[in-house]
mmCIF file of the N, C-alpha and C atoms, coordinates in Angstrom:
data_MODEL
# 
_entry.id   MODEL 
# 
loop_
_atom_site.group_PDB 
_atom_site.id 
_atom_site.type_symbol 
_atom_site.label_atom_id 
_atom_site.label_alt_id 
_atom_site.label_comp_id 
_atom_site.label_asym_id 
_atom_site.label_entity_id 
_atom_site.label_seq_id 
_atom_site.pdbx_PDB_ins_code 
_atom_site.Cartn_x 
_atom_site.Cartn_y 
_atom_site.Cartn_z 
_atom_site.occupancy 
_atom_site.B_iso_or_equiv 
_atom_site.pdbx_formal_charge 
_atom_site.auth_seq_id 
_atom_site.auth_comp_id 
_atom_site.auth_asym_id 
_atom_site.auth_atom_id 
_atom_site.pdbx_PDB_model_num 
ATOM 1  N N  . UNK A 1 1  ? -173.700 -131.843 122.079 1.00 0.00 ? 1  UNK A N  1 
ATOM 2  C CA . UNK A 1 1  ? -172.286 -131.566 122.396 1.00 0.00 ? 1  UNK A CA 1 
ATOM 3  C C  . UNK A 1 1  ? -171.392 -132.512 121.593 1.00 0.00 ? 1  UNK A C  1 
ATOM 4  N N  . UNK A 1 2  ? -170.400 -131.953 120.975 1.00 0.00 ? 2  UNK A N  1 
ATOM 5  C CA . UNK A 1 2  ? -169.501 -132.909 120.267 1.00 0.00 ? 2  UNK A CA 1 
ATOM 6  C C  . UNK A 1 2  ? -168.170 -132.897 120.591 1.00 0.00 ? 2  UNK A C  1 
ATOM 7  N N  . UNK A 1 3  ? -167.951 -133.634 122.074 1.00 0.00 ? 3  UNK A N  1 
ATOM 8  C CA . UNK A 1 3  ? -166.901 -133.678 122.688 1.00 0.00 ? 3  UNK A CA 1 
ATOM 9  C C  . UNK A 1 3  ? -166.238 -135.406 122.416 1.00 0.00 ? 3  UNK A C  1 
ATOM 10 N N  . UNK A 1 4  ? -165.574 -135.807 122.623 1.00 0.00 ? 4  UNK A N  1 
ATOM 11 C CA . UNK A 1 4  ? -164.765 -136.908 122.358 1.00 0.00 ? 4  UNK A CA 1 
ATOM 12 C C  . UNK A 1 4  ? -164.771 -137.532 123.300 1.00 0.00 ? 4  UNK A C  1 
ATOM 13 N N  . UNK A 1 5  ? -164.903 -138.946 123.392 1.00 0.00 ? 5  UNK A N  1 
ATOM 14 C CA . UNK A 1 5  ? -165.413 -139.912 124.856 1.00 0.00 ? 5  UNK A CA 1 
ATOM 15 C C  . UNK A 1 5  ? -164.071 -139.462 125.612 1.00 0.00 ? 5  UNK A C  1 
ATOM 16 N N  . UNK A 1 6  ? -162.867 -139.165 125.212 1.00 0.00 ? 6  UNK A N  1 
ATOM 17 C CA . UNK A 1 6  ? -161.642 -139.364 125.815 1.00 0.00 ? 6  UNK A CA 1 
ATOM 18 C C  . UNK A 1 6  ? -161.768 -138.240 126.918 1.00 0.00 ? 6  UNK A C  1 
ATOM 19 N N  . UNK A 1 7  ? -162.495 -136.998 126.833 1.00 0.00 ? 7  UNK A N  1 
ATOM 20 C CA . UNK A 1 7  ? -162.471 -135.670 127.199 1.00 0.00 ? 7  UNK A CA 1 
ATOM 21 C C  . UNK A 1 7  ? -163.778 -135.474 127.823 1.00 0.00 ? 7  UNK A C  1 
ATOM 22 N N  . UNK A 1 8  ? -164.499 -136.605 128.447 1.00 0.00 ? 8  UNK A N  1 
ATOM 23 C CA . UNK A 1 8  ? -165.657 -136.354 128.720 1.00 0.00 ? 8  UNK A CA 1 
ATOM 24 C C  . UNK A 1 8  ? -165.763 -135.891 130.547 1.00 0.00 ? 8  UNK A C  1 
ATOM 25 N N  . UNK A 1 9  ? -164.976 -136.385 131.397 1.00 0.00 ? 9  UNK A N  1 
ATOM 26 C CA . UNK A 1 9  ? -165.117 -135.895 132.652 1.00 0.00 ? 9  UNK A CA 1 
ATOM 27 C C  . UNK A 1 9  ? -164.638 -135.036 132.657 1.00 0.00 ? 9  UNK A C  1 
ATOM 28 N N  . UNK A 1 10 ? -163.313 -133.832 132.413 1.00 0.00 ? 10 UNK A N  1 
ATOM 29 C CA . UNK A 1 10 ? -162.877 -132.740 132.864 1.00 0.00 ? 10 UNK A CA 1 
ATOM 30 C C  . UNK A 1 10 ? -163.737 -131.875 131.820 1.00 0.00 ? 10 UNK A C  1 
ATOM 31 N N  . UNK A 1 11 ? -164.417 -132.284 130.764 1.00 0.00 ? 11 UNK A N  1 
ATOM 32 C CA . UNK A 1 11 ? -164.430 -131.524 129.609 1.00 0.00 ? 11 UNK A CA 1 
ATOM 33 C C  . UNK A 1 11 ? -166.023 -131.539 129.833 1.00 0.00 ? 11 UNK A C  1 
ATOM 34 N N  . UNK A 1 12 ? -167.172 -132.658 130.442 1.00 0.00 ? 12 UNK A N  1 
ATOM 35 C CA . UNK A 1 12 ? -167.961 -131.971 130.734 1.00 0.00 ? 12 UNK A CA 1 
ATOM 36 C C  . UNK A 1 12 ? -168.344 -130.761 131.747 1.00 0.00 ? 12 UNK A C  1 
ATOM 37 N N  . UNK A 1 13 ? -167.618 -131.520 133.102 1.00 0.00 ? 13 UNK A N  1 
ATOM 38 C CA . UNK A 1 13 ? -167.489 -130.548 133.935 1.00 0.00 ? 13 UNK A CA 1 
ATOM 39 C C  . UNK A 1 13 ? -167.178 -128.791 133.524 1.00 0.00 ? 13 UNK A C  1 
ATOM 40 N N  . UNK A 1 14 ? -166.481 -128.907 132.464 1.00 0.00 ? 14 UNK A N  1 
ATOM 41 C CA . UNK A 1 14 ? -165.810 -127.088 132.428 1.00 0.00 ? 14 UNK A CA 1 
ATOM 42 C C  . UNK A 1 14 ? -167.186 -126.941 131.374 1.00 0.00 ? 14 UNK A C  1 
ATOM 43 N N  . UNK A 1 15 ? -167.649 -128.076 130.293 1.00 0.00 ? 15 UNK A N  1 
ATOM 44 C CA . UNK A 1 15 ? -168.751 -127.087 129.398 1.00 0.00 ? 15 UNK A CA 1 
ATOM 45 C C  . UNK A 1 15 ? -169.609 -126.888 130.375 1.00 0.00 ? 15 UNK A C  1 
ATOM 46 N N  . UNK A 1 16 ? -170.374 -127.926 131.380 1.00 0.00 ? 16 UNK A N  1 
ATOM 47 C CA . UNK A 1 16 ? -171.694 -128.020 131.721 1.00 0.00 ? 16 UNK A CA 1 
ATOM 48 C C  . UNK A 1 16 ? -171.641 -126.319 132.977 1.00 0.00 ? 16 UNK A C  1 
ATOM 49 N N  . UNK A 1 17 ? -170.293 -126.094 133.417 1.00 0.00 ? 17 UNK A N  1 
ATOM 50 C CA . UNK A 1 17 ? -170.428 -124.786 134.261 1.00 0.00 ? 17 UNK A CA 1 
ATOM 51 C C  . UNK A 1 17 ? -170.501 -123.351 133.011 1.00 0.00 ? 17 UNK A C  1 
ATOM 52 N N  . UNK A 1 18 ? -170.164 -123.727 132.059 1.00 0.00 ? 18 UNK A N  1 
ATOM 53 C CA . UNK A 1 18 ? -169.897 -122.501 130.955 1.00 0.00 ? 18 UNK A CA 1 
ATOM 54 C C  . UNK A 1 18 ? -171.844 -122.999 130.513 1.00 0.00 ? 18 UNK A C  1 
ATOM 55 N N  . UNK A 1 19 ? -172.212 -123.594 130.412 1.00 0.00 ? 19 UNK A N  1 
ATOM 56 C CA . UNK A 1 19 ? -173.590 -123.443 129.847 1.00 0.00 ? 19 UNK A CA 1 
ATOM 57 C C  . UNK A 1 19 ? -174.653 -123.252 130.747 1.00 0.00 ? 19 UNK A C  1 
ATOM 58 N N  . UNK A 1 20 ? -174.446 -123.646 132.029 1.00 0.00 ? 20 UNK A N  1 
ATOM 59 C CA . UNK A 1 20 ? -175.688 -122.827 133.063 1.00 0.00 ? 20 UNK A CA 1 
ATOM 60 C C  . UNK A 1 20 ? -175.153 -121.287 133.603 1.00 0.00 ? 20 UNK A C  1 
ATOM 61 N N  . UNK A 1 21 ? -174.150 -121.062 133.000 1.00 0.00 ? 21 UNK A N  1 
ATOM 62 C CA . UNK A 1 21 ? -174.051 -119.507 132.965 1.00 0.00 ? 21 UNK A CA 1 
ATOM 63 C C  . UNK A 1 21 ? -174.543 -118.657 132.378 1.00 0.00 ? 21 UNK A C  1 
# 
């Protein structure tokens, strides 16, 4: 994943529900 440390709690939360879908 190449997300940006700044964007990591709201921004894992929304990828990690879009990828066990």
């Amino acid at each position: 994943m190449a997300v940006p440390k700044k964007h990591t709690s709201a921004s894992k939360k929304r990828i990690r529900k879009n990828f066990w879908k």
